[in-house]
FIRO-394890 format. One record per residue (C-alpha): residue number from 1; residue in one letter; x, y, z. Coordinates in Angstrom, 3 decimals. Layout:
# FIRO-394890
<site resi="NUM" resn="A" x="X" y="Y" z="Z"/>
...
END
This chain:
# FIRO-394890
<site resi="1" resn="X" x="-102.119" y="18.635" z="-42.319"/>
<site resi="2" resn="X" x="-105.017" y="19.645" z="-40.095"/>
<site resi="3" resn="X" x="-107.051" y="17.796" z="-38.368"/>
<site resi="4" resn="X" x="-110.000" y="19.929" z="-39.412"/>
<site resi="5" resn="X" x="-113.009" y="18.239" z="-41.196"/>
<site resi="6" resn="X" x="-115.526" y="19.658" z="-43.326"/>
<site resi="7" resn="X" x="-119.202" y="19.222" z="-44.602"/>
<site resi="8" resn="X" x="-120.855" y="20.150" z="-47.951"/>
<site resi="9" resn="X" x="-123.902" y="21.413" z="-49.066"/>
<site resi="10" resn="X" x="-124.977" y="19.099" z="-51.827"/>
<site resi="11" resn="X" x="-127.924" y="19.537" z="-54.222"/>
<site resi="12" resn="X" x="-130.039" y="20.074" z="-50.965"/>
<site resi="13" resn="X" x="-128.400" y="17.714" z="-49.013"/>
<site resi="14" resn="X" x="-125.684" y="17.713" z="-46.154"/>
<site resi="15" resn="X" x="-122.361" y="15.490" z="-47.188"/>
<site resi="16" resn="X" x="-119.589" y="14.893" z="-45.184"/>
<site resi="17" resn="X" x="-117.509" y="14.833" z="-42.952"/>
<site resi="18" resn="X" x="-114.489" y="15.426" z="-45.269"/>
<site resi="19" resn="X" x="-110.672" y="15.240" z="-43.626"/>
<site resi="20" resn="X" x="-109.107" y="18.651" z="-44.556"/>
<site resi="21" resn="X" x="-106.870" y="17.203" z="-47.564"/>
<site resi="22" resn="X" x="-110.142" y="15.645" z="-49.420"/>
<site resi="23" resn="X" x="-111.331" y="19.114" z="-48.708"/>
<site resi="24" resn="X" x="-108.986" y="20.981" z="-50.391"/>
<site resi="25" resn="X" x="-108.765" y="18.030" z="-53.339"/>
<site resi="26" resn="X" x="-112.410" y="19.019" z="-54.113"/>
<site resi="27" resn="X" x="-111.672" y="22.552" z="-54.254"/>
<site resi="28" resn="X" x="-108.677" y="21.853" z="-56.265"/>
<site resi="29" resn="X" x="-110.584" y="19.789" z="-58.916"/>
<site resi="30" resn="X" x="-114.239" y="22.160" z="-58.904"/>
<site resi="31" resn="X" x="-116.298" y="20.087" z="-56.842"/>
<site resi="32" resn="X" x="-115.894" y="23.159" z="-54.627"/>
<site resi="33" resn="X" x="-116.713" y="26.194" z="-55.941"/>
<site resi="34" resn="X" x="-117.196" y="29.519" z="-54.450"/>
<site resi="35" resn="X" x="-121.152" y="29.419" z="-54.124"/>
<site resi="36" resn="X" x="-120.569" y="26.477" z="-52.344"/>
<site resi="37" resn="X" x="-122.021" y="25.822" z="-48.957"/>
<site resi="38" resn="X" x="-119.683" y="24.436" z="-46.569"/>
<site resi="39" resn="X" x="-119.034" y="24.278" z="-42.437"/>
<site resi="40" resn="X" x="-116.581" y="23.296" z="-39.885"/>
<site resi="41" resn="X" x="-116.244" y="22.783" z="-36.473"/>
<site resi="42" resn="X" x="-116.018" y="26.352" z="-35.209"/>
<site resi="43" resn="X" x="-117.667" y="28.124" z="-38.061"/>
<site resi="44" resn="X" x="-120.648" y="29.658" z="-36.067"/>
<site resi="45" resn="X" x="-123.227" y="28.955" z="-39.628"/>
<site resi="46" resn="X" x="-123.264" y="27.487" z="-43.021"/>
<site resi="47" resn="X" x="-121.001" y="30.652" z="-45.150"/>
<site resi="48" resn="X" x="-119.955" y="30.323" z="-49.228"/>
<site resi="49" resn="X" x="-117.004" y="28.674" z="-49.446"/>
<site resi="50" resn="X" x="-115.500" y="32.086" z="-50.793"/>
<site resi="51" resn="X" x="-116.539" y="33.878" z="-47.783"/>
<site resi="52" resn="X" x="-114.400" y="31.681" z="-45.088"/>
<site resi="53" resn="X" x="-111.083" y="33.075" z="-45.214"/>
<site resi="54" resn="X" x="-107.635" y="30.767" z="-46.592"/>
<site resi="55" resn="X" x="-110.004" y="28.731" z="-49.210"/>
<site resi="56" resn="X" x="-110.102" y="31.224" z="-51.534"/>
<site resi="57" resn="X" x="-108.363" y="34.644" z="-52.849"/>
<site resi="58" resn="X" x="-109.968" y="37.680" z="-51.350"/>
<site resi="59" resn="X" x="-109.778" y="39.040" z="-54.875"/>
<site resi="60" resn="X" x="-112.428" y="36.155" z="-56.070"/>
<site resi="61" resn="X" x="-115.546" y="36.791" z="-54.037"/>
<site resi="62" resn="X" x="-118.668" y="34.131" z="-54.819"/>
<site resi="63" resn="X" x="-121.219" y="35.680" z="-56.644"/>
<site resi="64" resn="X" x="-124.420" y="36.680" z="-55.401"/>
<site resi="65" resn="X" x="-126.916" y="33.397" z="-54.839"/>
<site resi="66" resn="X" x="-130.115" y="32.366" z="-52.893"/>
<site resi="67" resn="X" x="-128.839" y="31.087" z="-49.625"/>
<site resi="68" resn="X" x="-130.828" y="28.509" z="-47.681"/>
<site resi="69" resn="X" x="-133.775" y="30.011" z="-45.693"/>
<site resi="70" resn="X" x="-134.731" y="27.627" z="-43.137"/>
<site resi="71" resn="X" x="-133.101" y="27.704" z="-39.843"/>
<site resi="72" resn="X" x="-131.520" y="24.272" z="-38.976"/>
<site resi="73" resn="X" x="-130.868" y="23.504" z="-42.434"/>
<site resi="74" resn="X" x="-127.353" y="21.344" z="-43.052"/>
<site resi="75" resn="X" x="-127.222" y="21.279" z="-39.686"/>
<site resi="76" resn="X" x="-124.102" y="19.316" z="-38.578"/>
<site resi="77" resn="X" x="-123.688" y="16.304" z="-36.076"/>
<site resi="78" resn="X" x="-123.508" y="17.247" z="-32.922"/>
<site resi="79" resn="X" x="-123.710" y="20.847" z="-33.456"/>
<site resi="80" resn="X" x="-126.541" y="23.276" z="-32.893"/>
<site resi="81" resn="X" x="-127.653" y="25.570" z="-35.908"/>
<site resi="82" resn="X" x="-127.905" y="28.921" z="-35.249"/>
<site resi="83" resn="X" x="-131.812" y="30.222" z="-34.878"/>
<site resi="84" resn="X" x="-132.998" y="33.354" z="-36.829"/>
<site resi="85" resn="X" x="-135.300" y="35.722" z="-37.545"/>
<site resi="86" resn="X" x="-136.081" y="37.311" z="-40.652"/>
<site resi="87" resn="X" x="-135.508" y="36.994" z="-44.648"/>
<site resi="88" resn="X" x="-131.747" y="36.956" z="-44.030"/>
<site resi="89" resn="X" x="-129.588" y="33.378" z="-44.063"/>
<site resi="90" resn="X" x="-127.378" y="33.104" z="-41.569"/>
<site resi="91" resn="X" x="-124.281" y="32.687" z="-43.216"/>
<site resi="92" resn="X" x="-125.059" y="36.401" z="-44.336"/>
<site resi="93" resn="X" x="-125.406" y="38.245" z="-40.567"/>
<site resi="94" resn="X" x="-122.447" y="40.148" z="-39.115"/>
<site resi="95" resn="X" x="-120.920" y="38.928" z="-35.725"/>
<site resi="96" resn="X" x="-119.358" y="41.241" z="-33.094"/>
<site resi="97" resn="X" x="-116.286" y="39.297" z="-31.545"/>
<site resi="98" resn="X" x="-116.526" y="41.398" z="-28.072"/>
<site resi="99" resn="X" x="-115.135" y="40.675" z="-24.927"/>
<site resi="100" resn="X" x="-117.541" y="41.898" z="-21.667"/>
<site resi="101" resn="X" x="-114.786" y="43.328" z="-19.308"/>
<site resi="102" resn="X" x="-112.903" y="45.280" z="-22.618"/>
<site resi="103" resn="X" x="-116.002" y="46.177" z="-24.131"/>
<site resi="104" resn="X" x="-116.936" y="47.755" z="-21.027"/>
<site resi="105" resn="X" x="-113.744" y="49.306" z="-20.125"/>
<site resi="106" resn="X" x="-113.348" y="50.954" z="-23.845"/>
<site resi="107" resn="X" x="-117.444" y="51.918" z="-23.750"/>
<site resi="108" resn="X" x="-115.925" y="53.793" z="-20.333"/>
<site resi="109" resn="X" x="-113.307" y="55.631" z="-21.608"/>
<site resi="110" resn="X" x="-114.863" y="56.832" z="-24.504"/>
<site resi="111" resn="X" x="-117.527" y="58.284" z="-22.011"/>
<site resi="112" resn="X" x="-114.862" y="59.913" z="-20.388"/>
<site resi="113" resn="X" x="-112.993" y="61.183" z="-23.209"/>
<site resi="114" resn="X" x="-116.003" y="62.839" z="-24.892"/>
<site resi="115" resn="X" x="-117.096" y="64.555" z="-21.309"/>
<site resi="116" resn="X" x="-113.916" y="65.926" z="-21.428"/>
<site resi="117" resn="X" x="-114.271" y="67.496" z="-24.351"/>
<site resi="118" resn="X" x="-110.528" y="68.016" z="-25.552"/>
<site resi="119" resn="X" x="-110.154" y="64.521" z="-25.789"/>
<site resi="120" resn="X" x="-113.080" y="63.745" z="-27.547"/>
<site resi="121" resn="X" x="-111.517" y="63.566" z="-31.130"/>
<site resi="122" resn="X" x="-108.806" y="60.664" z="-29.984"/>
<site resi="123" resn="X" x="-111.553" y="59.224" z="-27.848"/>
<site resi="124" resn="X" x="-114.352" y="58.376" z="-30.637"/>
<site resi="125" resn="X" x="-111.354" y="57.090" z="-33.127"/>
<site resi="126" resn="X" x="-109.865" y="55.163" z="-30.700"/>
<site resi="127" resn="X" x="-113.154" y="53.493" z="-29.765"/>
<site resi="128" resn="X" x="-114.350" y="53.036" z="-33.602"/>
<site resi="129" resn="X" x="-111.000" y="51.548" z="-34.222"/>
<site resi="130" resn="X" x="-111.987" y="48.980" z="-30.992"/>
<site resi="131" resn="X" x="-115.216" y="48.159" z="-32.230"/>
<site resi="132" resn="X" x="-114.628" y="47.655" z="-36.042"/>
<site resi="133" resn="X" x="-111.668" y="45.296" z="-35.487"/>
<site resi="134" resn="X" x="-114.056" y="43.029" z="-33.788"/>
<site resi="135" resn="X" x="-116.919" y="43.117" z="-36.643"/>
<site resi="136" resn="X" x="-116.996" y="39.872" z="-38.871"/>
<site resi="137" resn="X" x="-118.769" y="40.735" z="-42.171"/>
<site resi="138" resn="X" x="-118.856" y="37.637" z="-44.687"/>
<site resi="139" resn="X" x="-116.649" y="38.224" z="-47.640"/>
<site resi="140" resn="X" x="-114.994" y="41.246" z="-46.093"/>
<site resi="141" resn="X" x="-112.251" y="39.880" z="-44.005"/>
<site resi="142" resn="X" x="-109.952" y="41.922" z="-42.286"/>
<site resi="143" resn="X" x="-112.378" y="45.198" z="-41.556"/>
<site resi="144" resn="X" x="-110.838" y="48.261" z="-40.213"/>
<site resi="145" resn="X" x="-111.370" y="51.612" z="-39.507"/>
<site resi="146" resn="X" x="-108.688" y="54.087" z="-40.983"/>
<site resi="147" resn="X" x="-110.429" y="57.607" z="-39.597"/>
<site resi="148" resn="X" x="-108.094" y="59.639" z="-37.894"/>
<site resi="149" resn="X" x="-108.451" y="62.529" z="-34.493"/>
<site resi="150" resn="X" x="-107.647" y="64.901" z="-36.821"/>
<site resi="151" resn="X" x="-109.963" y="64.601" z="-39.457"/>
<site resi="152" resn="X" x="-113.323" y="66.058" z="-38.397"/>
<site resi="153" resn="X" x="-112.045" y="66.769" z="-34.515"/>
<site resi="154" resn="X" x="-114.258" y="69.941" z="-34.605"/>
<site resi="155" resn="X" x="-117.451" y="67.416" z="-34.792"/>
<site resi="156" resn="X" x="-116.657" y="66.030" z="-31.620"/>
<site resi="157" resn="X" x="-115.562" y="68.993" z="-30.091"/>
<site resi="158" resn="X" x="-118.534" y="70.836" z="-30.527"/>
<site resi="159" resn="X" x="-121.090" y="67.920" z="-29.589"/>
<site resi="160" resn="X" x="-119.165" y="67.549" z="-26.507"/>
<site resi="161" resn="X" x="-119.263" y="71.508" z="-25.628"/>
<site resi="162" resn="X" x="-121.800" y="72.400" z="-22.878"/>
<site resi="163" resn="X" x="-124.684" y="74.221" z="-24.513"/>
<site resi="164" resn="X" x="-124.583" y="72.652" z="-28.056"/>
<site resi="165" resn="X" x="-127.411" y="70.440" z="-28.558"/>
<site resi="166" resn="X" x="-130.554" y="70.574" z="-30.187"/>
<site resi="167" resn="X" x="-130.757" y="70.151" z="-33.901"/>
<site resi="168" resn="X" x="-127.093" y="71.523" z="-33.974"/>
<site resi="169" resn="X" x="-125.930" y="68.477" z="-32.308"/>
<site resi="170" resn="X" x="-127.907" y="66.190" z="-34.417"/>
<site resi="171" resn="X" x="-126.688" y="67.975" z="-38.023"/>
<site resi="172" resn="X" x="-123.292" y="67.135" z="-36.408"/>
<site resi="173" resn="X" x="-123.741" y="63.504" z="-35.830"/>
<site resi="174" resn="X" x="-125.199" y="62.740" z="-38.980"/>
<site resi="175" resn="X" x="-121.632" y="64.271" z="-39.961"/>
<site resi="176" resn="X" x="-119.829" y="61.950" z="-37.847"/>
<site resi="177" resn="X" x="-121.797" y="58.734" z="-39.171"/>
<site resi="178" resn="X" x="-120.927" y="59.464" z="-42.442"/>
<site resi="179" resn="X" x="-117.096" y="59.977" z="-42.211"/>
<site resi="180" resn="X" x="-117.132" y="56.705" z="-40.033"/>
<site resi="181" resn="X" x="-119.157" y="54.224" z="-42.597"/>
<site resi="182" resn="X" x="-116.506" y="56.185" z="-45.028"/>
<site resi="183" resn="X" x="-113.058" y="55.115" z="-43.356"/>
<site resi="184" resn="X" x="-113.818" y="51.244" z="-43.131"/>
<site resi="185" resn="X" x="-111.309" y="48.924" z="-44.686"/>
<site resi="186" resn="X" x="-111.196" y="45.270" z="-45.833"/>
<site resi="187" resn="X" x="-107.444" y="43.662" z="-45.906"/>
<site resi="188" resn="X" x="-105.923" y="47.578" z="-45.978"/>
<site resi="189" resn="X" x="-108.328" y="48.741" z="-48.851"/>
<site resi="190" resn="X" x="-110.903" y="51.164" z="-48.526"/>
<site resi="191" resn="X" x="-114.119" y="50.304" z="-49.243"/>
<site resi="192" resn="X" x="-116.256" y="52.681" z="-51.401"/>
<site resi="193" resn="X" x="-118.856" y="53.175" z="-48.925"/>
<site resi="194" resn="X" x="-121.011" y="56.243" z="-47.995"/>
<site resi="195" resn="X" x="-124.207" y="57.064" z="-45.912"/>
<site resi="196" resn="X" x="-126.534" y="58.744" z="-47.826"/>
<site resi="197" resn="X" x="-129.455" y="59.745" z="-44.988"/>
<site resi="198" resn="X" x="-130.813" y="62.846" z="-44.333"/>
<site resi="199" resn="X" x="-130.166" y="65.115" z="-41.656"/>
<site resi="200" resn="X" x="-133.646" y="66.006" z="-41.562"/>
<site resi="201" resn="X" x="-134.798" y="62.500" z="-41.992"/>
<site resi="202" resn="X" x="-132.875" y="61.502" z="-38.938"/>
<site resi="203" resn="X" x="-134.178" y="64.792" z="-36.641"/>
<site resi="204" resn="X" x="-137.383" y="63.146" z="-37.555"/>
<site resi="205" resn="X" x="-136.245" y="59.551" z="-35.885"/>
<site resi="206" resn="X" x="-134.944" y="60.905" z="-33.010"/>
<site resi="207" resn="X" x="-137.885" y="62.974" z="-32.611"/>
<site resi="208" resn="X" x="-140.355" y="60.314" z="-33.255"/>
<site resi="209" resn="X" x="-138.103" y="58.243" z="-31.236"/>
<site resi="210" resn="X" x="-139.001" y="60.726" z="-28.271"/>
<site resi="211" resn="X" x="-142.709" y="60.788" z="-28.755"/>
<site resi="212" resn="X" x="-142.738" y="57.051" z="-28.450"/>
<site resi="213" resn="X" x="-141.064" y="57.360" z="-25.278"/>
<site resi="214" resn="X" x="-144.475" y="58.656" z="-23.663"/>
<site resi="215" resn="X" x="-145.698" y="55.080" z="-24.555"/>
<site resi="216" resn="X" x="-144.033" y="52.914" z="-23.052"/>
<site resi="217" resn="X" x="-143.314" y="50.490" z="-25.270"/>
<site resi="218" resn="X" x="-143.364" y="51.507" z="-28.905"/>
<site resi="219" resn="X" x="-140.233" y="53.692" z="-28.890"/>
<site resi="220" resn="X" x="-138.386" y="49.486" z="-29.583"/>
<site resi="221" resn="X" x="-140.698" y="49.431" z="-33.016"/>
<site resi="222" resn="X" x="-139.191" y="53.087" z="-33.655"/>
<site resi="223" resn="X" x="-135.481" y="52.183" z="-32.687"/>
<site resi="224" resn="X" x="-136.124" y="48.866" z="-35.425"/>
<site resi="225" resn="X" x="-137.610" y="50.993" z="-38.030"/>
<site resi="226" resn="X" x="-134.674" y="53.629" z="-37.676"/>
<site resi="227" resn="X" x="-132.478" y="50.629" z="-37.605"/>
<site resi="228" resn="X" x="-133.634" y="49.471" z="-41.216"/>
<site resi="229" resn="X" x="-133.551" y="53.164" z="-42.490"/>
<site resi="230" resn="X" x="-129.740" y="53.295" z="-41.185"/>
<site resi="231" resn="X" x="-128.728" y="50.314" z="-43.130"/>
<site resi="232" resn="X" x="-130.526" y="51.349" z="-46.367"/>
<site resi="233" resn="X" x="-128.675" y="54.328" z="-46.533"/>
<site resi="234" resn="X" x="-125.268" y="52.652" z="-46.857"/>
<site resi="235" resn="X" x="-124.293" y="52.171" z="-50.301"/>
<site resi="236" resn="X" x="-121.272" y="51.442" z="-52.302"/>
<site resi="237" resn="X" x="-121.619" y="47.430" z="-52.264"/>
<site resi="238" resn="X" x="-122.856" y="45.420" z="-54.303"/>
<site resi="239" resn="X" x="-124.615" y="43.485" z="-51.595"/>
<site resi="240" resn="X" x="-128.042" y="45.009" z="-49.947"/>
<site resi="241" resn="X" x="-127.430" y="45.946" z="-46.281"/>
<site resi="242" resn="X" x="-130.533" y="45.530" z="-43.855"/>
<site resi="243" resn="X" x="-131.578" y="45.042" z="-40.169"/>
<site resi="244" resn="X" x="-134.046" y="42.369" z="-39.151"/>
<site resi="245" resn="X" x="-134.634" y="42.729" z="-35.773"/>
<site resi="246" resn="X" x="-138.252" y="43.548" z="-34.910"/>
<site resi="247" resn="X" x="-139.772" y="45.579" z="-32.001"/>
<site resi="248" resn="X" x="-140.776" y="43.239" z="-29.714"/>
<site resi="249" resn="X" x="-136.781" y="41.591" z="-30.016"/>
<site resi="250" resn="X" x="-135.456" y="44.942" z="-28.894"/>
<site resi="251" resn="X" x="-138.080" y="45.365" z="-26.173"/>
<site resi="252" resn="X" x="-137.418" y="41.911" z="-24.099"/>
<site resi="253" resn="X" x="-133.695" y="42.485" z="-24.721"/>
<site resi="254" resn="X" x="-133.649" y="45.489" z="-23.104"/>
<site resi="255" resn="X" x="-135.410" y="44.626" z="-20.170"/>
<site resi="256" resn="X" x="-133.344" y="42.148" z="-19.594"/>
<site resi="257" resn="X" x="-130.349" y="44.713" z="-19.715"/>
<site resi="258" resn="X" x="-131.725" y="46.820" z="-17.566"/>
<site resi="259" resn="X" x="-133.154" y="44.410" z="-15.248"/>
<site resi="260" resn="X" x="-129.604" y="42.676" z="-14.940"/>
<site resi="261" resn="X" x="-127.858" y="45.779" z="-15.043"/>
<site resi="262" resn="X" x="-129.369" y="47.480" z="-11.796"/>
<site resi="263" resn="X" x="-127.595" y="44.661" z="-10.044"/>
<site resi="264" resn="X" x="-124.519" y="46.390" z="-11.226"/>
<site resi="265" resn="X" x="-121.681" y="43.409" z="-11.677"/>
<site resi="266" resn="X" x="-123.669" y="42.136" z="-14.469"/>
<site resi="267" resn="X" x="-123.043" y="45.287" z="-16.649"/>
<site resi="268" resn="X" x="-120.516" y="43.903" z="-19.254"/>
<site resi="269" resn="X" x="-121.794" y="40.957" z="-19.528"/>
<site resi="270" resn="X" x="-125.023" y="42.618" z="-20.724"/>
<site resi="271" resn="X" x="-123.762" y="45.199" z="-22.990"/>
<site resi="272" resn="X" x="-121.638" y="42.492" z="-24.655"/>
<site resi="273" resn="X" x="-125.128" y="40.073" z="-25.005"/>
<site resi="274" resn="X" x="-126.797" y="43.573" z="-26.274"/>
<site resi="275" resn="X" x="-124.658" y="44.852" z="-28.740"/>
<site resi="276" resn="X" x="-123.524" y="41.146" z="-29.937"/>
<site resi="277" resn="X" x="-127.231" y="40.755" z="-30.610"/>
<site resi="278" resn="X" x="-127.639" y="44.022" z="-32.862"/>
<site resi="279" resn="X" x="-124.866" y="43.512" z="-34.516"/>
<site resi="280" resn="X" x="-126.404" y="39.777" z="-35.723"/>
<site resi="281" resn="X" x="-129.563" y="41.375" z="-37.121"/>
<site resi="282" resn="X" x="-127.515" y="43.721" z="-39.825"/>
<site resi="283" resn="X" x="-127.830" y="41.251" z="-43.114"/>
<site resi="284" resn="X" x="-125.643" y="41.441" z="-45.799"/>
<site resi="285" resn="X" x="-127.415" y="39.766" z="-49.210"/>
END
C-alpha cells in the first residue's frame, strides 16, 4: 500500500490527513464522491476527486459544481496554495508539463522545418504532437494529438512559400487552428471539438493587434482580449473554456522574457516560464 496521504474538503472545512487505505475505504463506502474536493502531496491544487486519475473510471466524470473561489482555501500543511487570478478555481486551469532545454530544442526545429518549406507538414505535427502530450486538462487525462503530415500538408506548404502572406496567409491559419483543436484525444478517443471563429474576425485581431503595436503597451490588452475570443470559440464540451489573464499580466511577463532573453543562455528557461504561464490562464468550468 502507498504511503500516500490525503486531505478532504469537508462542508467548508479541510480534514485530514488520511493514509491511502482510509482513503480509498471512504471512496469505497460514498464518503467520497466524485464532486469531492481532495489533495495530495504532489497534486499542484485542490481537483474533484473524479478529475485525479486511478480514483475513479474515466467513463464517470463529476458533474459540473461551484468550486471554491478563494485562493489559499484548504490549503494543506506545509504546502503553499497556488495564487490566481480571475473567476476560475484552480483545480480547473490547464498545466503545461514542459521541459526548458526540449521545449527549446523542439520550438527550434519546428522553426527550421517550416523555413524549409518541404518539411513543414511533418514539422508542425511533430511539434503539436510535443506540445499536447505535455498539456494537463482536469478530467481529460491522457490528451493527444492524432493530426497527421498528410492531412492538410498544403496549409503549411503554402504559409511557408516565399511571397504568400497577407490575408492569404491568415485564411490559412485559421485553417490550421481548426484541424488542430479537431485531432485532440483523451485516453485514444477523439474528442468532439471544433473552432468555430471567423476568418475575418481573426484578420481583425491581428490587425488591431498591429495598430496597438504603435502604442507601446496596449497591443498585451489586445493579445488578452484575442486570447478570450480564441477560447470561446472552442466548442464541443460540456465545460466553458476561457482565458483569464489580463493585460498588464502579459505585459510584465514579457519584459521579463525579453529582458532575460537578450542575455541569450536564459532563453529556455524563459519560454518554458512563458508558455507554462499561458497555458495556466485557459479555465476549464
Amino acid at each position: 500500500m502507498s504511503n500516500r496521504t490525503w486531505y478532504i474538503a469537508i462542508d467548508g472545512k479541510q480534514a485530514g490527513p488520511y493514509p491511502e487505505d482510509q482513503f480509498l475505504e471512504f471512496i469505497a463506502n460514498g464518503q467520497v464522491d466524485r464532486n469531492s474536493l481532495v489533495w495530495s502531496e504532489g497534486m499542484s491544487a485542490w481537483q474533484r476527486a473524479g478529475y485525479v486519475p486511478g480514483l475513479f473510471a474515466p467513463a464517470q466524470p463529476p458533474v459540473a459544481a461551484p468550486a471554491p473561489r478563494r485562493p489559499g482555501a484548504f490549503q494543506p500543511p506545509g504546502a503553499v496554495a497556488p495564487t490566481y487570478d480571475g473567476d476560475a478555481g484552480p483545480e480547473d486551469r490547464l498545466d503545461a508539463e514542459f521541459s526548458a532545454l526540449p521545449l527549446f530544442g523542439r520550438a527550434l526545429l519546428y522553426a527550421i522545418g517550416m523555413a524549409l518549406v518541404v518539411t513543414a507538414p511533418w514539422a508542425a505535427t511533430s511539434f503539436y504532437r510535443w506540445v499536447v502530450a505535455r498539456i494537463r486538462v482536469p478530467g481529460r487525462p491522457g490528451l493527444a494529438f492524432e493530426g497527421k503530415p498528410g492531412d492538410i500538408w498544403w496549409v503549411f506548404v503554402l504559409i511557408g512559400l516565399p511571397g504568400i502572406g497577407g490575408f492569404f496567409a491568415l485564411f490559412l491559419t485559421v485553417t490550421a487552428i481548426r484541424w488542430v483543436v479537431s485531432n485532440l484525444s483523451s485516453e485514444g478517443r477523439r474528442l468532439p471539438l471544433t473552432f468555430t471563429g471567423g476568418v475575418w474576425a481573426y484578420i481583425g485581431w491581428v490587425l488591431l493587434f498591429v495598430v496597438s503595436i504603435y502604442t507601446v503597451i496596449g497591443w498585451a490588452w489586445v493579445v488578452a482580449a484575442a486570447m478570450r475570443w480564441f477560447c470561446r470559440n472552442i466548442h464541443g464540451t460540456t465545460r466553458a473554456v476561457s482565458f483569464v489573464g489580463g493585460g498588464w499580466q502579459i505585459l510584465w511577463r514579457t519584459v521579463v522574457v525579453s529582458l532575460a532573453s537578450a542575455l541569450i543562455i536564459p532563453i529556455p528557461w524563459m519560454m518554458r516560464w512563458y508558455y507554462r504561464w499561458y497555458a495556466s490562464q485557459v479555465a476549464i468550468g
